[in-house]
Every structure is written in C-alpha cells, then in structure tokens.
C-alpha positions in Angstrom: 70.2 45.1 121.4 71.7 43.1 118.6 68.4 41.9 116.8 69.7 39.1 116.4 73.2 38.9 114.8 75.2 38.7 118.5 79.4 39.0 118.2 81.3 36.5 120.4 83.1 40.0 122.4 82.7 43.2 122.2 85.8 45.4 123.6 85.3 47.5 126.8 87.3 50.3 124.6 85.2 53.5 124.1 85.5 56.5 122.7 86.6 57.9 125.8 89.8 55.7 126.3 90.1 56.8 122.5 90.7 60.5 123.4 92.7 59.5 126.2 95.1 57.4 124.2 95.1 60.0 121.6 95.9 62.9 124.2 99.0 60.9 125.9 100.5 59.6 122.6 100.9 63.4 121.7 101.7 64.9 125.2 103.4 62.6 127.5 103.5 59.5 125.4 106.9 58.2 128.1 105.3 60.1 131.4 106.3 57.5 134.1 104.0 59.4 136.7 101.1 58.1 134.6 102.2 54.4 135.1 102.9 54.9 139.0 99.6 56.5 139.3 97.5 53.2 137.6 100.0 50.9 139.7 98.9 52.7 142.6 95.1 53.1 141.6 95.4 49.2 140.2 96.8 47.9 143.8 93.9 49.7 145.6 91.3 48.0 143.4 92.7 44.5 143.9 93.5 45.4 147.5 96.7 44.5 147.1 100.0 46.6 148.7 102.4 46.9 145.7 101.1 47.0 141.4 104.0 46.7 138.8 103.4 47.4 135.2 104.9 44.4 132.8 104.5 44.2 128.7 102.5 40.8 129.1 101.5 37.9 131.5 103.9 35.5 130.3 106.7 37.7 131.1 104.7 38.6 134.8 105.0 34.8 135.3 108.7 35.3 134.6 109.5 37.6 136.5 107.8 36.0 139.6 109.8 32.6 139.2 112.7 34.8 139.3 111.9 37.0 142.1 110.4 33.8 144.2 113.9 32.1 144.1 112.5 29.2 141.6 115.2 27.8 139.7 115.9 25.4 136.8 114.9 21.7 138.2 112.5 23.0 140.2 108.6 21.6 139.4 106.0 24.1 139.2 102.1 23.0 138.8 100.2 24.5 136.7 96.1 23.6 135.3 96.3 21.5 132.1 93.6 23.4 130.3 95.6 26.7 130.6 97.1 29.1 127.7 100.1 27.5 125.9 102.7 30.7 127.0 102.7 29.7 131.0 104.4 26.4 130.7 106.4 27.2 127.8 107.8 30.4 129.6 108.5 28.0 133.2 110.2 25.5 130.6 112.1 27.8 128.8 114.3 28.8 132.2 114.5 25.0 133.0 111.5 24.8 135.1 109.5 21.6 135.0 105.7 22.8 134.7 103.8 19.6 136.2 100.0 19.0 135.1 97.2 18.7 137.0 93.5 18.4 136.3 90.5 20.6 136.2 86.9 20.3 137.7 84.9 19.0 134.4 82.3 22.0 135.2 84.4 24.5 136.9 86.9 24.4 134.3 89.6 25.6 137.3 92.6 23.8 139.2 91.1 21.2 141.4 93.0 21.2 144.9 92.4 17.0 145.1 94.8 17.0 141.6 96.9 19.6 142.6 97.9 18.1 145.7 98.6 14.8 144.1 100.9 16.4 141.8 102.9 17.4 144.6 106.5 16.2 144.9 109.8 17.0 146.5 110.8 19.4 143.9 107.5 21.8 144.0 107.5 25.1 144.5 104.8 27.1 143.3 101.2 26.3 142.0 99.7 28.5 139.9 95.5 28.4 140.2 94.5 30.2 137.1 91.3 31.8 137.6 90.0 30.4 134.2 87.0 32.0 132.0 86.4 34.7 135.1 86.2 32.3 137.8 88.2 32.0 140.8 90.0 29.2 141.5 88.7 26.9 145.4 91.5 29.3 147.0 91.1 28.1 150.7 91.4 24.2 149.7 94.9 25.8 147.3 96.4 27.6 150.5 95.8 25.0 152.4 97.7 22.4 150.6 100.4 25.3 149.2 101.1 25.8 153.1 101.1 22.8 154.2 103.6 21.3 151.6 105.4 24.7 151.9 104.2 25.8 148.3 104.2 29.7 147.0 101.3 30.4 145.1 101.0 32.4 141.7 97.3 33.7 141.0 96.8 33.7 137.1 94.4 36.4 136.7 94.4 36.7 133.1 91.2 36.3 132.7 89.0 37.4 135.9 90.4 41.0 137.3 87.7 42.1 139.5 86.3 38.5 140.5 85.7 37.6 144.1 86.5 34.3 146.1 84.6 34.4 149.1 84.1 38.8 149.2 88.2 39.1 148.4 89.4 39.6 144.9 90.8 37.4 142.7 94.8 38.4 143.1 94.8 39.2 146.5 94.5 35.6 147.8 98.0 34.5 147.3 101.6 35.0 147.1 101.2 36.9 144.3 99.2 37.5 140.9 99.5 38.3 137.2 97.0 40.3 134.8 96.3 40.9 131.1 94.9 43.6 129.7 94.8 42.6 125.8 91.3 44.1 123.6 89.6 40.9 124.5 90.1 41.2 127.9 87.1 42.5 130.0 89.3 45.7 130.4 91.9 46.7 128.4 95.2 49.0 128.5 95.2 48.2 124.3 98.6 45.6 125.9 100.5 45.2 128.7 99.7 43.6 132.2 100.5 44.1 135.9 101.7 42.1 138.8 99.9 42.3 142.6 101.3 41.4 145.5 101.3 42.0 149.2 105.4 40.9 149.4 108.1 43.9 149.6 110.6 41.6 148.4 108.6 40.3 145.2 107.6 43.8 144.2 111.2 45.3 144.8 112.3 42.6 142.5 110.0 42.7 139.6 110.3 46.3 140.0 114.1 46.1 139.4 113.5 44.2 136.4 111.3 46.5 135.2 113.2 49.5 135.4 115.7 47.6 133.3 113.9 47.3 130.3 113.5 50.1 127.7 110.4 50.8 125.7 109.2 49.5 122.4 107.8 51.1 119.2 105.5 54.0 120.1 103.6 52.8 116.6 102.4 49.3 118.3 100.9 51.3 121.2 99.2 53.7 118.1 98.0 50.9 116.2 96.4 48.9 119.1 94.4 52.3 120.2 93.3 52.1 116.3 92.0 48.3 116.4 90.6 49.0 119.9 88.5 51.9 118.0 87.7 49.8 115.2 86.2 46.9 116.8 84.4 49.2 119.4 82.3 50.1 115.7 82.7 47.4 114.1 81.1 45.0 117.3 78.5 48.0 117.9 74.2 46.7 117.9 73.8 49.1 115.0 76.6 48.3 112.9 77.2 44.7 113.9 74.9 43.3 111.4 76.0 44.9 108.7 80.0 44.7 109.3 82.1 42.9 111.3 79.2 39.8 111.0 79.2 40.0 107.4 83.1 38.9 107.1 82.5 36.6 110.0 79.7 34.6 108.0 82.2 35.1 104.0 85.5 33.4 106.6 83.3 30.6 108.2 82.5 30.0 104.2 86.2 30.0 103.3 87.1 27.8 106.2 88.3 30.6 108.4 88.0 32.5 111.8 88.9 36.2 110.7 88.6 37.3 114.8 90.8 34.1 115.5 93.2 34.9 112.9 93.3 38.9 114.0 93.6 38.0 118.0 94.9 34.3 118.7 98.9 33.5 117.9 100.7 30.3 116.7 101.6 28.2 119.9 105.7 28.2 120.1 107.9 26.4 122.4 110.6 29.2 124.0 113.7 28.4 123.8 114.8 30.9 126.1 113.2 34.3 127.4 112.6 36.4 124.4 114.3 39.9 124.1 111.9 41.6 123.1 110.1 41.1 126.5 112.8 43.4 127.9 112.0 46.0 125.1 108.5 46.7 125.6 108.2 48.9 128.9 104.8 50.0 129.6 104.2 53.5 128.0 101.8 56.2 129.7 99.2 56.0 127.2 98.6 52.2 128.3 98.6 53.1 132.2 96.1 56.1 130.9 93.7 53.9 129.2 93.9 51.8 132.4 92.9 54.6 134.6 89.5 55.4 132.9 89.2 51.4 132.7 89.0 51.3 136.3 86.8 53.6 136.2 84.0 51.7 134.6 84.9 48.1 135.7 82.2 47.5 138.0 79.8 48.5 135.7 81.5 46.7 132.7 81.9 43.6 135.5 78.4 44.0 136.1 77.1 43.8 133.0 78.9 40.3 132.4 77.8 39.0 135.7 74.0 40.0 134.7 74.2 38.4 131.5 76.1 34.9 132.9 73.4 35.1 135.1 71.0 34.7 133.0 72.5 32.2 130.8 72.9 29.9 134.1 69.1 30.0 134.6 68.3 29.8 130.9 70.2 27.0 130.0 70.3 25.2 133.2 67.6 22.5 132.1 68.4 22.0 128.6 69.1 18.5 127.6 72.2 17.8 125.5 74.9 20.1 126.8 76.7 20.7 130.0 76.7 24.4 131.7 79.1 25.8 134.1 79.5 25.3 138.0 81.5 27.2 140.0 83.5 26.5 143.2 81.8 27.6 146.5 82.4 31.3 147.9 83.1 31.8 143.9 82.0 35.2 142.2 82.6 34.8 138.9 82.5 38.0 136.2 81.8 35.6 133.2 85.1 36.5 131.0 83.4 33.3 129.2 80.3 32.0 129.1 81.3 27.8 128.6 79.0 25.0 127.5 79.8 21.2 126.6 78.9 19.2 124.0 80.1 16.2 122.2 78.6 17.5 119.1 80.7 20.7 119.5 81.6 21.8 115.5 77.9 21.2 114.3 76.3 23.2 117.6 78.7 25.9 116.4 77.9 25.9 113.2 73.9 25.8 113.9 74.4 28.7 116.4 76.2 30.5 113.7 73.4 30.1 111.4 70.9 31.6 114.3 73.1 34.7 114.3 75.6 34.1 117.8 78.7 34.3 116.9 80.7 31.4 119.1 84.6 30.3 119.4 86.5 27.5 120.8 88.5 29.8 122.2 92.3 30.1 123.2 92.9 27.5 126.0 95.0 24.0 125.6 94.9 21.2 127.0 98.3 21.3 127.6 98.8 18.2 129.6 98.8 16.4 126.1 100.1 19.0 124.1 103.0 18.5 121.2 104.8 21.2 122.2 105.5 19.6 125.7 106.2 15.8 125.2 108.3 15.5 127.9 106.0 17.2 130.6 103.3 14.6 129.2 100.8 14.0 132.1 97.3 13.5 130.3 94.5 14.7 132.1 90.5 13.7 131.6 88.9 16.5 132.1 91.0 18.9 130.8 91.0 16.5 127.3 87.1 16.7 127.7 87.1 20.4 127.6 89.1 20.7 125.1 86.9 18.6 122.4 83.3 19.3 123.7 83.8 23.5 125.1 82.1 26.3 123.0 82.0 29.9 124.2 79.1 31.7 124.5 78.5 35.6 123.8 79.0 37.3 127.3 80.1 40.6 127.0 78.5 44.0 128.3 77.1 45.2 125.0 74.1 42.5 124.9 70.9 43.0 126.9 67.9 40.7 128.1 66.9 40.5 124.5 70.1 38.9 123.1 70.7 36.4 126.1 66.7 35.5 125.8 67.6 35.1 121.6 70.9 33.2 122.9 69.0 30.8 124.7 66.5 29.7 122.7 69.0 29.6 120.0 70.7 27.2 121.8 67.7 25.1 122.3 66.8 25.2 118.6 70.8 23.8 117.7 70.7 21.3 120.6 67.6 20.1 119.0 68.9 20.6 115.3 72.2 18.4 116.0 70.9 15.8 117.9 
C-alpha cells in the first residue's frame, strides 16, 4: 500500500533477478546455453514453435521484413497511434509504412481501417497489441488472408495477453517482444521474436548469429537502474524518494522518469550498426528465466487492478475509459483514460498523490518525422491530445486503486 503517494510503474525487477544478474555477469556473462534455454522456455510460454533473442523490437521488426521477403516499395500497414521506431525502421529499408486508424476506446488496429488501407503493394500488417490488449485477431486474419497479407504481432507491450484463450504472439505470422524496465517483465533490454515458421526463425536466427555482443557495462548498468527503481518505486520508500523528485521536476517544468526512460524520436536513415553489435548476453536470458517464472502472478496482479479501475471509473462523468475488443484478455500494460482537459486532470491527479504520464505512443499518422507517409487519422489524433495513463502496476493493492478512483473523481470535478 502506497498511502497515498502512487508511482506511474513500478518494475517487475526484484532482488531475486538482482542476484541472478549479478551471478551471470561474473560466471558466464557470454554462456549461449543460457539464451537457448529462455528461447526455448519463452516459445513454450507463448506457445509458439521457434523463440529468437534480438537487442530490441525495432530491430525484431527488421529482421522479419527481411526474412518475410518484403522489400523496398513494398507498403506495410501499421496503427497510427504506435511507437515512433516501427515506421521509421520499415522506412529506413525503403518500405512504405501505410496508416490506419484505431478504435477511439480500444486504442488497437481496427480491421474496417486496416482493410481499407489495403492496396496492390501490401504485404504485411502489423496489429500492435497496444497498452496490454490484443488486437480483433480473427477480423486481421481474415482480411490478411484473404488479400494474401503476412501478419507481424507487435507485442511490445502485452506478453502473456490472450485473444480468445491463445496468447498474444501466437496468432499470426509471427511476433516481436520487449523486455525494457517498464515493461511488465523485464530481461533489463533486449527482445525476442515468436513464430510457428521454420523459414522465418532459420532466417532471423542467421542474422543473429551474425552480430557480435555489445559493452558488458550497459548490461551492468541496466541490472543497477532495475535495482534502483525496484527501491526507489517501493510503498515504504516511495513517498519519501523517487516522489519527492517527481513533485521538485513537475515544479521545474520536467518529467525526471520521462527524461530517464523515453528517447528523442529520430527518422533512420538506414539500419543502425549498432543493432548488429548488441547480441543478447546470458545475464539478459537469465533474468528472463526467473521473469517467467513470476509472470502470471505479476500478469495477475495488473489484470486485478485494471479490473478494478474498469468498475470504478466506469460511471464517472467527464472522461472516457477503455473497451476492449471481444474474446480480448487484456494484462493492463496501461491503464488509459480520455479527457479533453488532459494537462490540468494530470496536474490535479498529481496533486492527489498518482503519479500519471502521457506516455510514449505517437500519433504517427501526422507525425513530422513522416511527411511523406501523411495519412491523418481521427482517432488516433484524439488519443493523442486527450489519453493519460493511469498507475497499473503489481505493487498497488485495493487501497491504492480505491484512492486512484476517487482521486479521479475529485480532479474530474476540480477541472471541470
């Protein structure tokens, strides 16, 4: 219980991955058993037939253009409310990402825009599983099929969610993961590829055992930050901490945790190299292994406290709550409301003690980076000025979604 002073996340690092990262940084910091064995143990999970290991998402989405044939001129569609580094990374090898809409409430790929996006040049869709819920997969199969369309799950944000009693990354061609601190679990960086394909996975596998590994100090330092916000976000030490500097930044005209974990949004001229200098070390896939060991129960705890949220805040006047698509089990990544007033809610709720953010998402339909793949989309422009994130994460308990709630109320009211 956070009497009252409630962090936007807390990470699912614990002293347990700790020891573990510890341990294989100063035994077997390059053991590639360790990585085969979370692959392996990862793919189970998912119910997928083949895992592969990559340094990060964006360079999973790369790798599955390359191993599904898709070339430069070819059109992929993508969500307009997405993260900035998935059309960048399909522009930078000459792909043209093509924009389509989002349900208002859902927050996901709506198959109705999808399909109308369609044209002679598509070949993929990617349905990104947004803020921990999965995407209407059988009306995005459908359509994929029928036009002949490959489908690339973005699961960046919802490993472990079900569509309809299947997990999220087992419902198309193939899938991508990240497993950054914020994510609900982490492997301190890195991400991993699913598919049920021989041919995909022999490919990004080949690519994989190309690259070489990075600094050994990046994997140190993230074990480091993932210890320090594990205290720093803890009910007993919140208050007094991590909230302090939050409250002395939103004074100063800052976002300290927005500054620590978000990045500039770049346009990629090309691949980066570094992406092929940043193998997977053992001490990520070890932290992995106890991850997966404590998902459901970490999953669990989000889905009990969205829950919650849905029935609190169901009825109040003012804002908009989530829906999600039928045969949909979400693990609540995010908790999502709307409202036009969205800067003064924040600020009222940050006066009440919850910590809120914007978050990371763009609408990048309408985004500067991409002029020429300009293809504005309503809802995802609505998102984008009215969303605010609610705290979600396994930490809080009845006490601090009830205090959420009624916070919320009290701002609602407050702002008008």
């Amino acid at each position: 219980m956070y009497h009252g002073r409630i962090p936007r996340f807390s990470p699912s690092f614990s002293p347990a991955e700790a020891f573990v990262s510890a341990r294989t940084l100063l035994q077997k910091p390059d053991d590639v058993a360790t990585v085969a064995e979370f692959e392996a143990t990862f793919a189970r999970f998912i119910g997928a037939k083949h895992a592969v290991m990559t340094p990060s998402a964006r360079y999973a989405f790369y790798l599955l253009l390359q191993a599904m044939g898709i070339q430069a001129g070819d059109e992929v569609i993508i969500p307009g409310l997405t993260y900035f580094a998935i059309p960048s990374m399909a522009a930078a090898t000459g792909i043209k990402p093509v924009f389509a809409d989002v349900g208002l409430r859902t927050h996901v790929l709506d198959p109705a825009a999808f399909e109308a996006a369609i044209t002679p040049k598509t070949k993929a869709v990617v349905p990104t599983h947004l803020y921990g819920t999965p995407c209407d997969m059988d009306a995005i199969n459908a359509i994929a099929k029928k036009h002949g369309i490959q489908v690339i799950e973005d699961c960046a944000q919802s490993t472990g969610a079900r569509y309809k009693g299947k997990r999220a990354g087992n419902l198309g061609d193939a899938s991508y993961y990240t497993f950054g601190l914020t994510k609900n679990i982490t492997t301190l960086s890195g991400a991993m590829i699913t598919t049920n394909d021989d041919g995909i996975a022999a490919s990004v596998r080949a690519a994989m055992n190309a690259t070489t590994h990075g600094p050994m100090e990046r994997a140190a330092k993230e074990a480091v930050t993932g210890l320090a916000m594990m205290f720093a976000t803890h009910p007993m030490l919140y208050p007094w901490t991590l909230h302090q500097a939050i409250v002395l930044g939103n004074k100063l005209g800052k976002d300290p945790l927005h500054e620590r974990f978000g990045e500039a949004e770049v346009r990629y001229d090309g691949v980066p190299t570094s992406f092929a200098k940043a193998r997977p070390r053992a001490v990520q896939a070890a932290v992995g292994m106890k991850q997966i060991e404590r998902i459901e129960a970490l999953n669990g705890a989000r889905i009990r406290n969205g829950r919650a949220l849905d029935e609190a805040l169901a009825n109040v006047g003012g804002i908009v709550t989530p829906e999600y698509p039928l045969g949909a089990e979400p693990i609540y990544m995010s908790f999502v409301v709307h409202h036009p007033k969205r800067d003064a809610l924040m600020a009222a709720l940050r006066r009440r003690g919850v910590d809120t953010t914007t978050g990371y998402m763009s609408d990048c339909s309408d985004h500067p980076l991409f002029p020429e793949f300009r293809r504005p989309q309503p809802n995802a422009a609505t998102i984008i000025r009215d969303q605010l994130h609610l705290p979600v994460h396994p930490r809080m308990d009845a006490k601090d979604t009830t205090h959420i709630a009624e916070a919320v109320r009290q701002a609602v009211r407050e702002v008008g």
